[in-house]
TIDO-449197 format. One record per atom (N, C-alpha, C): residue in three letters; x, y, z. Coordinates in steps of 0.1 Angstrom, whole numbers, plus 5000, padded with zeros to 4 digits. Example, Ala and Ser with C-alpha at 12.3 -4.5 7.8 and 13.67 -1.06 7.14 Angstrom:
BEGIN
ala513249435078
ala512349555078
ala513249675078
ser512849785071
ser513749895071
ser512950005079
END
This chain:
BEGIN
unk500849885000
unk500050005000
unk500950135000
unk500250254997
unk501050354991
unk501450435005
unk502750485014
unk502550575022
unk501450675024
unk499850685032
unk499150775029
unk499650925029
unk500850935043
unk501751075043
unk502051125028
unk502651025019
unk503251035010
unk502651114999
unk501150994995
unk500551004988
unk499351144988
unk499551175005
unk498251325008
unk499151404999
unk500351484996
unk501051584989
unk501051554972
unk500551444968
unk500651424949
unk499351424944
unk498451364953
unk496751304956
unk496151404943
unk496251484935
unk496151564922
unk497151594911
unk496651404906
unk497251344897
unk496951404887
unk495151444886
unk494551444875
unk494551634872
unk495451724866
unk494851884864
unk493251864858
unk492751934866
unk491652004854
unk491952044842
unk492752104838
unk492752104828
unk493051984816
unk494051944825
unk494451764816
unk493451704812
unk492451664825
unk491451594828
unk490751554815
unk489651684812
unk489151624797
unk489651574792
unk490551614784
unk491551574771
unk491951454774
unk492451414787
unk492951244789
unk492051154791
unk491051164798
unk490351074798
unk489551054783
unk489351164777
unk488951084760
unk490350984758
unk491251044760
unk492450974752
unk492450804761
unk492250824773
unk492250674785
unk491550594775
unk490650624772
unk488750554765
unk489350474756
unk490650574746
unk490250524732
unk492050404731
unk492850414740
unk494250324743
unk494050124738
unk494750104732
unk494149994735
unk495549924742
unk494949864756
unk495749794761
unk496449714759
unk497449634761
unk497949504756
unk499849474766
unk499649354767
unk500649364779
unk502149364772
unk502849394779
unk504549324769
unk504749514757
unk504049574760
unk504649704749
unk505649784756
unk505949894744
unk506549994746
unk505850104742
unk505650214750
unk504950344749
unk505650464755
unk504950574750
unk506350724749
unk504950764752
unk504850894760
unk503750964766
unk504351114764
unk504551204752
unk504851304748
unk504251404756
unk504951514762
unk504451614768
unk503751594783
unk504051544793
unk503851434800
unk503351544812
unk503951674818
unk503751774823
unk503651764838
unk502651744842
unk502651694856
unk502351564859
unk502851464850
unk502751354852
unk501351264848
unk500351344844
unk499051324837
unk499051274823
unk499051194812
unk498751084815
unk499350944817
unk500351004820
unk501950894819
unk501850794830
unk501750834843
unk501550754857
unk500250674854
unk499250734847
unk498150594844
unk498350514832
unk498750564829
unk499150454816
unk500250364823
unk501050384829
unk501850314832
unk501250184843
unk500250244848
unk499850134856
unk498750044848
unk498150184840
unk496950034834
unk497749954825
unk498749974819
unk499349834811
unk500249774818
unk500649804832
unk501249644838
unk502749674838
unk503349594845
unk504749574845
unk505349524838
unk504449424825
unk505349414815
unk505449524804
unk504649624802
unk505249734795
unk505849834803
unk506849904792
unk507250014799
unk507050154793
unk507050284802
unk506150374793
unk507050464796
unk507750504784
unk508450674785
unk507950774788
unk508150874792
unk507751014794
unk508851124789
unk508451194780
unk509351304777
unk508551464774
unk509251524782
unk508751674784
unk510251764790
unk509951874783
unk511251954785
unk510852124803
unk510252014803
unk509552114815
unk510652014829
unk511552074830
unk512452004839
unk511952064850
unk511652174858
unk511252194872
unk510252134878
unk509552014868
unk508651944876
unk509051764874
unk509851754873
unk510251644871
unk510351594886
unk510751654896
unk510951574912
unk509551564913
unk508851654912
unk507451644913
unk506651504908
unk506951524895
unk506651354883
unk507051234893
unk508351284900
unk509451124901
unk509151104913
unk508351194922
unk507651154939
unk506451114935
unk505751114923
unk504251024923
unk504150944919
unk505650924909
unk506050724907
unk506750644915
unk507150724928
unk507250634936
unk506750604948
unk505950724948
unk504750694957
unk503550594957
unk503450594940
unk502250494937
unk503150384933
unk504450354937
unk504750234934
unk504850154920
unk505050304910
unk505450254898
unk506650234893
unk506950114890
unk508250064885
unk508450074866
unk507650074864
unk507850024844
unk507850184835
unk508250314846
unk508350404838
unk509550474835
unk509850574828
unk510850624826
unk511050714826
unk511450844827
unk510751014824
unk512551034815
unk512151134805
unk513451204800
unk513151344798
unk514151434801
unk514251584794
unk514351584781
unk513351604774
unk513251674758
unk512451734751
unk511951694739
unk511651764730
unk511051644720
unk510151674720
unk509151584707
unk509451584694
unk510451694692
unk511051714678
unk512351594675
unk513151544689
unk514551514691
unk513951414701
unk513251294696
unk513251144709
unk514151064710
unk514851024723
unk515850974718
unk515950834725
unk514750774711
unk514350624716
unk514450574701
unk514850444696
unk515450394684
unk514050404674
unk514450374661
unk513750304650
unk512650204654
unk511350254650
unk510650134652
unk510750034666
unk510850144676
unk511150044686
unk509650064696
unk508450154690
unk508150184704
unk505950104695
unk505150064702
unk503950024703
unk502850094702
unk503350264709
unk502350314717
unk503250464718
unk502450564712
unk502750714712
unk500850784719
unk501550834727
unk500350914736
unk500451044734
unk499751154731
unk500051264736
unk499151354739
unk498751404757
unk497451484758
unk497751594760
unk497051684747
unk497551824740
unk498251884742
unk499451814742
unk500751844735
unk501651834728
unk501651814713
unk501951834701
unk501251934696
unk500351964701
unk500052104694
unk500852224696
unk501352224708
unk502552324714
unk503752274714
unk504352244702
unk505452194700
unk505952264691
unk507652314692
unk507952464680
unk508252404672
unk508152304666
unk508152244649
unk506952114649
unk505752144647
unk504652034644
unk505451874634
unk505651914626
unk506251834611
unk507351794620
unk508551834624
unk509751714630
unk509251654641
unk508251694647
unk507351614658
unk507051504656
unk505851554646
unk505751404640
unk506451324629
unk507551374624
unk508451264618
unk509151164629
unk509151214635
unk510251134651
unk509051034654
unk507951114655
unk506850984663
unk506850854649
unk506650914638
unk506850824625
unk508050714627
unk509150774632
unk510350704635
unk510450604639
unk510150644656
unk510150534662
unk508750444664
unk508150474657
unk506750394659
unk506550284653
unk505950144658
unk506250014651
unk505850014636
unk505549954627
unk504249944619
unk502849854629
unk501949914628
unk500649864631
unk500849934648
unk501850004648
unk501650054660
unk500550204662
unk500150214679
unk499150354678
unk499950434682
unk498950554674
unk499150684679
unk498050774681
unk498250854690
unk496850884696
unk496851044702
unk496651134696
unk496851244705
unk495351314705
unk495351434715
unk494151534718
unk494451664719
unk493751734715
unk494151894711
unk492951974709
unk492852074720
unk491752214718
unk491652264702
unk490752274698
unk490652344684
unk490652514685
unk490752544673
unk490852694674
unk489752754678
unk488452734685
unk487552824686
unk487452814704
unk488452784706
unk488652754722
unk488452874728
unk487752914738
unk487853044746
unk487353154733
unk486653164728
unk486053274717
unk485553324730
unk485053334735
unk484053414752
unk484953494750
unk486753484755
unk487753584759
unk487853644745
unk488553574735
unk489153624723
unk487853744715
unk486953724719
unk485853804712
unk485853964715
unk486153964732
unk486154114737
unk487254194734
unk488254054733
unk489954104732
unk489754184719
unk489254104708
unk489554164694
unk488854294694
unk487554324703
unk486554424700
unk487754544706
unk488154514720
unk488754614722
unk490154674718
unk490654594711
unk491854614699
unk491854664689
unk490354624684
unk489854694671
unk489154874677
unk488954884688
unk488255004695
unk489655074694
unk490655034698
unk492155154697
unk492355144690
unk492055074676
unk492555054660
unk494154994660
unk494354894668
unk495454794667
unk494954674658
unk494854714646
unk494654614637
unk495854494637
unk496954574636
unk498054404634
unk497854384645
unk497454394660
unk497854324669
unk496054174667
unk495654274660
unk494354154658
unk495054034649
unk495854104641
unk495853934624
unk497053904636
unk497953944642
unk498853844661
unk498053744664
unk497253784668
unk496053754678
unk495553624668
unk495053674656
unk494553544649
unk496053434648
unk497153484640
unk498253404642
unk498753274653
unk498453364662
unk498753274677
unk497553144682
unk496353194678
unk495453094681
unk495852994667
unk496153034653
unk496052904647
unk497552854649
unk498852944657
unk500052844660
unk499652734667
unk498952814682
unk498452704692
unk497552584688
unk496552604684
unk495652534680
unk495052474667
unk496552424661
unk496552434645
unk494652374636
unk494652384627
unk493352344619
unk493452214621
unk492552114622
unk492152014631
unk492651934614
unk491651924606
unk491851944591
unk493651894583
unk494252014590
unk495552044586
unk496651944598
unk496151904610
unk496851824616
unk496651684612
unk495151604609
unk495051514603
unk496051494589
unk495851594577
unk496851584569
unk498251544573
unk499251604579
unk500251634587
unk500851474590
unk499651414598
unk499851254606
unk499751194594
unk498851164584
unk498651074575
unk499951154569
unk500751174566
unk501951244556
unk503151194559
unk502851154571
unk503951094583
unk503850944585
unk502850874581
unk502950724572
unk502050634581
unk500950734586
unk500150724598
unk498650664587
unk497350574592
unk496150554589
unk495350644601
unk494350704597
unk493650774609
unk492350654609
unk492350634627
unk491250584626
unk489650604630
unk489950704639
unk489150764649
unk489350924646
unk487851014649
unk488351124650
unk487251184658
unk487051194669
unk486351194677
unk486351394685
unk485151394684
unk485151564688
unk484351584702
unk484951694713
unk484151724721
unk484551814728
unk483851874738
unk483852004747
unk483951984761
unk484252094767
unk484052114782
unk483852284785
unk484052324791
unk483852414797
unk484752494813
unk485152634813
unk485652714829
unk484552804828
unk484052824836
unk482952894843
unk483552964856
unk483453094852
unk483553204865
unk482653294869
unk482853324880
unk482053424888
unk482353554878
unk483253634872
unk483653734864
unk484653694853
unk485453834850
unk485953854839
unk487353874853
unk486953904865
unk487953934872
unk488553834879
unk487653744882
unk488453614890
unk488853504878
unk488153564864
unk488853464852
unk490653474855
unk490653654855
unk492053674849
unk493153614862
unk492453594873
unk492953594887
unk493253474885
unk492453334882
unk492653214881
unk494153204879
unk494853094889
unk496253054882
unk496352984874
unk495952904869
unk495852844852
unk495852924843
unk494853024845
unk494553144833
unk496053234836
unk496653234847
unk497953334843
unk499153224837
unk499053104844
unk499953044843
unk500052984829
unk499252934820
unk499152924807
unk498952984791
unk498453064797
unk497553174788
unk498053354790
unk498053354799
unk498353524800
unk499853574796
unk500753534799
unk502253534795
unk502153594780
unk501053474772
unk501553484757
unk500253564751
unk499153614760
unk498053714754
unk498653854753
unk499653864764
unk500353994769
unk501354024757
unk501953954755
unk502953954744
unk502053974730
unk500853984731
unk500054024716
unk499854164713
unk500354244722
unk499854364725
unk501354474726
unk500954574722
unk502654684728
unk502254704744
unk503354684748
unk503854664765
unk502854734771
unk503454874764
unk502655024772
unk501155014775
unk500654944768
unk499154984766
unk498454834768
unk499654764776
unk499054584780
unk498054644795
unk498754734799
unk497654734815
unk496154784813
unk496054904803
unk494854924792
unk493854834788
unk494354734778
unk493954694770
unk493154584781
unk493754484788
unk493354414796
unk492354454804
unk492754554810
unk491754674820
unk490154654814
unk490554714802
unk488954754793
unk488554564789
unk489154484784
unk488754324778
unk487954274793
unk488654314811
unk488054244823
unk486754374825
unk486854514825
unk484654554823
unk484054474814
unk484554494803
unk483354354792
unk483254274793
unk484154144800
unk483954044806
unk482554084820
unk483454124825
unk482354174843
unk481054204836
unk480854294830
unk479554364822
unk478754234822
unk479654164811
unk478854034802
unk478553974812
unk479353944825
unk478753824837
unk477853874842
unk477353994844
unk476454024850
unk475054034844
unk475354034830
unk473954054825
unk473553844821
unk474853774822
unk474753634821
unk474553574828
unk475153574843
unk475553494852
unk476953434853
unk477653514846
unk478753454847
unk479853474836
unk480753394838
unk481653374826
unk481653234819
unk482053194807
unk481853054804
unk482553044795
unk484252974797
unk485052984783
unk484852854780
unk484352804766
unk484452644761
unk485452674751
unk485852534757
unk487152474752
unk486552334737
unk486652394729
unk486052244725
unk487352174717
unk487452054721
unk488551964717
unk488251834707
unk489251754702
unk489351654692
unk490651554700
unk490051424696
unk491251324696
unk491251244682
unk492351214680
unk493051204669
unk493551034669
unk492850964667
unk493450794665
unk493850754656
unk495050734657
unk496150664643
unk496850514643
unk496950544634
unk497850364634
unk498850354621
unk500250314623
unk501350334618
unk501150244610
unk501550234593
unk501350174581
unk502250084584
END
């Protein structure tokens, strides 16, 4: 049994945020004992520690993510839950550095979409992936958060920051490339699609003020909304995007950003 001391400090395995996106991806895995699997973008350990247990000690499951300050973090909840058959590495999805055709099983919950070269991403998964092996990722589409992106544009377009608007478009299709254009991308890469499964969730806030306050919302998102805008006029711009928010919750009940997402089921030729 797992130290409960141990286990009270990791006990949120699962982000909310992760959450949706991996559990489609849990659903669609197909188990089988004796593999090899790579869990790309692996972050806080979400979905890498369950995979690793639901396929057993005869497989073993890589993890690779270049997010090194949370790796003690990752490596106290695989040994707290008593997992032995994993791996974790510092990298990059562009640069795996696991052989030819050596691996069963490519996971990745939405993270290849935020990878700085999509294409050598997935030539590497192409690489090392068996023939008849899966691949399976999940990714927000571009109409994610339109709630926020809608007031942003209005009030960008109200100062007449037109290029910071076609930014603004830029950055949602870096992040969240055309669902369309990612399928293309995987089959080009010597992939069969077999599944393409669509769906939503939802953040719901009290305002536009406790949206921006959320630490997810600073910690993922705000860094790089800020960077869409000239510096001087970021405390402005924001200012006026959280009244329209507040306004809109008041006359709504709230705030409601949907996220609506896709998983992507493949199988290596």
């Amino acid at each position: 049994m797992p130290d409960p001391a141990k286990l009270t400090d990791v006990f949120d395995e699962l982000p909310l945020w992760s959450a949706p996106f991996g559990l489609k991806l849990l659903e669609h895995v197909e188990y089988k004992p004796n593999i090899t699997a790579v869990d790309i973008g692996f972050g806080s350990g979400f979905p890498l520690t369950e995979l690793a247990m639901r396929l057993g000690e005869t497989s073993i499951v890589y993890g690779i993510d270049p997010w090194k300050e949370m790796f003690s973090r990752v490596n106290k909840k695989i040994q707290s839950y008593g997992i032995t058959n994993t791996r974790i590495i510092e990298g990059v999805a562009e640069s795996i550095p696991l052989g030819n055709a050596s691996v069963d099983l490519i996971t990745s919950n939405n993270g290849l979409n935020n990878v700085s070269d999509i294409d050598r991403a997935l030539s590497e998964c192409s690489r090392i992936c068996k023939p008849g092996g899966q691949f399976i990722q999940t990714m927000n589409t571009g109409q994610s958060m339109m709630e926020f992106y809608q007031p942003f544009e209005k009030v960008l377009s109200g100062m007449g920051l037109q290029s910071e608007i076609e930014e603004m478009r830029r950055h949602i299709t870096r992040k969240r490339p055309p669902v369309d254009g990612m399928i293309a991308r995987i089959r080009n890469n010597g992939f069969l699609i077999r599944d393409v499964v669509h769906d939503r969730f939802s953040y719901r806030f009290a305002d536009g003020t406790a949206m921006f306050c959320h630490y997810f919302i600073r910690l993922a998102f705000m860094d790089s909304w800020i960077k869409l805008v000239p510096p001087e006029k970021a405390e402005e711009i924001f200012g006026a995007v959280e009244i329209r928010l507040n306004e809109q919750a008041r006359l709504s009940g709230g705030i409601k950003l949907t996220i609506p997402f896709v998983l992507i089921n493949a199988y290596k030729r």
